[in-house]
N, C-alpha and C positions, 0 to 999 in steps of 0.2 A: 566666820566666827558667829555662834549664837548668845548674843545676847539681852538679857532680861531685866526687866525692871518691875516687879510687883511687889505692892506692899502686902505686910504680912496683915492679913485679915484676922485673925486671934486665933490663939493656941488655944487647940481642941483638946479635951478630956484625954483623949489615948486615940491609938490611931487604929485599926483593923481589930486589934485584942488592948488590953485594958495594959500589958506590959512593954504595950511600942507607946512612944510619944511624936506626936500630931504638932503644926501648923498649918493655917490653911491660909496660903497666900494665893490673894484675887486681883484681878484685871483692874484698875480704876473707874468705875463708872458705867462696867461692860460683864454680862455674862451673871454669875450669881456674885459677883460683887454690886450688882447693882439690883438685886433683887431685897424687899422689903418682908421682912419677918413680921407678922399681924401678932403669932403668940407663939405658946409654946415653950418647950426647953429647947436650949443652945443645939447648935446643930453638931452632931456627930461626923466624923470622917467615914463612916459607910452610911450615916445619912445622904450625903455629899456626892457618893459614887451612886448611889441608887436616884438620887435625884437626878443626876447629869444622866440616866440611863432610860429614866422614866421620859423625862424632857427629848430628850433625844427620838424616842418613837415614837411619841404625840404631836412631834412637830411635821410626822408626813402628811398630815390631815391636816396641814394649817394651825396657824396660832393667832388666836387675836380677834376681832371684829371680819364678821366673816367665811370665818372656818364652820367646816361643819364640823358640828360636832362630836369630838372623840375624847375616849377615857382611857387611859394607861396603867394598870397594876404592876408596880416590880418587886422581885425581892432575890437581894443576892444578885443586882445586875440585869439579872433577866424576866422578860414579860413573862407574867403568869395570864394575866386576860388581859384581852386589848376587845375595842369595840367602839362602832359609833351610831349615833341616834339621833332622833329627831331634834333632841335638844339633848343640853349637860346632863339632865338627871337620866335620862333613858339611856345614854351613853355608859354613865358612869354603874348605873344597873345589871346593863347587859355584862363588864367589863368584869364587874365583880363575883357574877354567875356563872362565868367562864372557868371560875377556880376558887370558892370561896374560901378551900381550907387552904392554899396557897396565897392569898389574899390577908389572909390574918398578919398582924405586924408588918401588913407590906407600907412601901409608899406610892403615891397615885400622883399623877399627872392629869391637868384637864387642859384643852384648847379651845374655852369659851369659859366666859365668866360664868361664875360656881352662883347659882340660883338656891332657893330654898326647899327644891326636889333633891338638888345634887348635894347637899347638906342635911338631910335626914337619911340620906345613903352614906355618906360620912361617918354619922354618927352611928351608925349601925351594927359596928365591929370596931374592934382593937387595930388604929393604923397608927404610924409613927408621923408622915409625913407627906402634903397635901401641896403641889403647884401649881398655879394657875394664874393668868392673865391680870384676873382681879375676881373678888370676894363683893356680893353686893350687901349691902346694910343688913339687910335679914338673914341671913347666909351668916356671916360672921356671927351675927347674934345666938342663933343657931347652935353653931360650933364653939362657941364660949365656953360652954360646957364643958367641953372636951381639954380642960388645960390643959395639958401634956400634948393636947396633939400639935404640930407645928405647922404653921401656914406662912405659906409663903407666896405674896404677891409678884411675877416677874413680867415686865410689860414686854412688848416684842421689840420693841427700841431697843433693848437693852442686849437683846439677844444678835440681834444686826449688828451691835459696836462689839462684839466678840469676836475675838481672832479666830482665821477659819484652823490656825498650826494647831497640831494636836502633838502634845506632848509627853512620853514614858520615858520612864529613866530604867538603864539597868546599870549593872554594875562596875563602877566606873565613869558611866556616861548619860548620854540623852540621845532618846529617837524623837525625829519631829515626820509628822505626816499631814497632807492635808487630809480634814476632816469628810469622813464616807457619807456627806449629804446631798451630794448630788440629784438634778429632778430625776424620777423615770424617766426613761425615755424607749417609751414603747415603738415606735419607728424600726427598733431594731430587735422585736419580738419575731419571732417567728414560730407557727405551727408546722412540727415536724411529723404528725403521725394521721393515718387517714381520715379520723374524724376530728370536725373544727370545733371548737368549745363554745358552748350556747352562751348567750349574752349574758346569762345571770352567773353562769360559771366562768367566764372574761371577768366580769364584774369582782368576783370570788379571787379569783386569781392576782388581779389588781391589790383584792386588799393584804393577801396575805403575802406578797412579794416587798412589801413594803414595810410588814410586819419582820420579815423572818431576818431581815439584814440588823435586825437588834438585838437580836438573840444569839448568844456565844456559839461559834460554831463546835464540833460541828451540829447546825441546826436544821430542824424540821416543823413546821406551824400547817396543821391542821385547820381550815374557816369554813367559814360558809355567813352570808347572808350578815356580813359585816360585823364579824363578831369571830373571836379565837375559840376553837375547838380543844384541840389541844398543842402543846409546844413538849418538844424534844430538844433540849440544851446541852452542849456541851460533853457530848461525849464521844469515846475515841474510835468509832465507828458510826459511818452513817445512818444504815439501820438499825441501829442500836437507839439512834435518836427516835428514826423513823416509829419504831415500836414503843416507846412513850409517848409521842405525841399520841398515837393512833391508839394506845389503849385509855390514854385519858380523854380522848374525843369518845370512846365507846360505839354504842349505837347511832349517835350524832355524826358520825364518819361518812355515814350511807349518803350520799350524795354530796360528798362536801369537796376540798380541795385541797392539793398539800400542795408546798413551797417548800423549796431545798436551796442556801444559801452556797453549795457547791453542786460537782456535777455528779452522778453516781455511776461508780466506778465498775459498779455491774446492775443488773438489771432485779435484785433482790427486794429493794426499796417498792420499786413498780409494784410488783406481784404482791410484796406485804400489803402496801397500801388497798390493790384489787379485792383484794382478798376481805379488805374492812370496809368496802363500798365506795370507796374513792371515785370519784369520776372523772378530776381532770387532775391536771399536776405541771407546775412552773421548775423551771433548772437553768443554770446559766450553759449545761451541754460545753463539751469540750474533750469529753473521756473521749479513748480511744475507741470506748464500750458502747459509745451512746448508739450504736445501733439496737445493742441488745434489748436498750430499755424502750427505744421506741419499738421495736419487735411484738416486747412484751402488752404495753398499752396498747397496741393492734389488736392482741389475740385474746384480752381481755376489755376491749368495746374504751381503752380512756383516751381523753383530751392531753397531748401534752403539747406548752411553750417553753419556744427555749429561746432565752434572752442575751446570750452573751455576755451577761455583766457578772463576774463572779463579787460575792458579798460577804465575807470571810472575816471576822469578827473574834479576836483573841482578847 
């Protein structure tokens, strides 16, 4: 038997459209029940899913004291730029160049306290909603400006007393799962095709495997050099994705890397991507096909790993 005990956190304006009605009931003390609103207007219920969404990928890079630091742009669920840097503000730079017209009314996530670099990028553009660890005195000061934008302080404590059950309802009922956070665990990477992938493209590889598992399948992220190229979301064929990530990466493709959060069922994906300069490419491998596609990476000079973990994301 599942059961629950949350209080209701306050009834939101409307829920996905302006003619459903919304409550948002929160964990006590845990999770974004326990996160601090600095300013802003009342938070929306697809504030809420784009926040759990943005959070959710920024926390591969670490959260908190320590993390290096990364920036998150979401909208509508899915990363539009993701990126990390020497600090927040460069992070949150690259993050936003990654897609700036997709970037508009998005919400952002940071994994290091927001400085007053990463606060004149804020204020830069029309966003809705801003999370991070903590906001420092000038930084807030900063953003004042911006009333409507929403800030939201969550410390990592708070993210630790959250339940790892993840829970959807359909109709009728309730799915629970646990939560797809698990470390990488590259031990069980393996290079299947004759060339080994150079250390910067291992590196490459690294970041955008960790990227693409946040992105609605079926999914495809284009990187390089620690920063999103382009993403392919959610659509009902692979390369179908494959082919927006890689025309919004454009010229930026030529030596980059793609991530596939499934395996490909033919070798199409490969040769699209060769074809846009790609050089190495990650899959969790399991088709029947996957010879084809290491075939293909052979006869077109790419890197691929294949990691066994599929990352499937509805």
């Amino acid at each position: 038997m599942l059961e629950l005990a949350l209080p209701a956190g306050q009834r939101l304006r409307y829920g996905e459209n302006p003619h459903q009605s919304a409550i948002w009931y929160s964990q006590s003390g845990a999770g974004w029940g326990a996160a601090t609103q600095l300013q802003g207007k009342e938070l929306s219920y697809n504030n809420l899913l784009d926040l759990e969404a943005a959070l959710a990928t920024v926390r591969e890079f670490g959260y908190g004291d320590g993390a290096r630091s990364a920036a998150v742009v979401v909208k509508h669920t899915n990363p539009c730029g993701v990126a990390t840097g020497a600090d927040c503000g460069e992070a949150l730079q690259r993050a936003l160049d990654a897609d700036r017209v997709s970037a508009f009314g998005g919400i952002v996530a940071l994994n290091t306290t927001v400085d007053p670099a990463a606060a004149t990028q804020l204020t830069s553009l029309f966003l809705e909603c801003v999370v991070a660890p903590c906001f420092d005195a000038q930084a807030r000061e900063q953003l004042a400006a911006k009333t409507n934008l929403r800030l939201l302080e969550l410390p990592p404590e708070a993210i630790a007393r959250a339940s790892r059950r993840q829970l959807r309802s359909v109709l009728g009922g309730v799915l629970v799962q646990e939560v797809d956070d698990q470390p990488v665990e590259e031990s069980g990477w393996q290079v299947v095709t004759d060339r080994q992938p150079t250390l910067q493209e291992l590196e490459d590889l690294r970041f955008a495997w960790r990227l693409v598992r946040h992105v609605r399948s079926n999914a495809i992220v284009v990187a390089r050099s620690g920063q999103s190229l382009g993403i392919g979301a959610g659509q009902m064929n692979r390369v179908g994705s494959a082919r927006l990530a890689l025309e919004a990466a454009a010229e930026k493709a030529q030596g980059a890397v793609l991530a596939s959060d499934g395996f490909f069922p033919f070798d199409d994906t490969v040769r699209l991507a060769a074809g846009h300069g790609v050089s190495a490419v990650i899959q969790p491998g399991g088709s029947v096909r996957d010879a084809d596609s290491v075939a293909a990476c052979n006869q077109f000079g790419l890197a691929m790993v294949v990691t066994g973990r599929r990352h499937f994301l509805h």
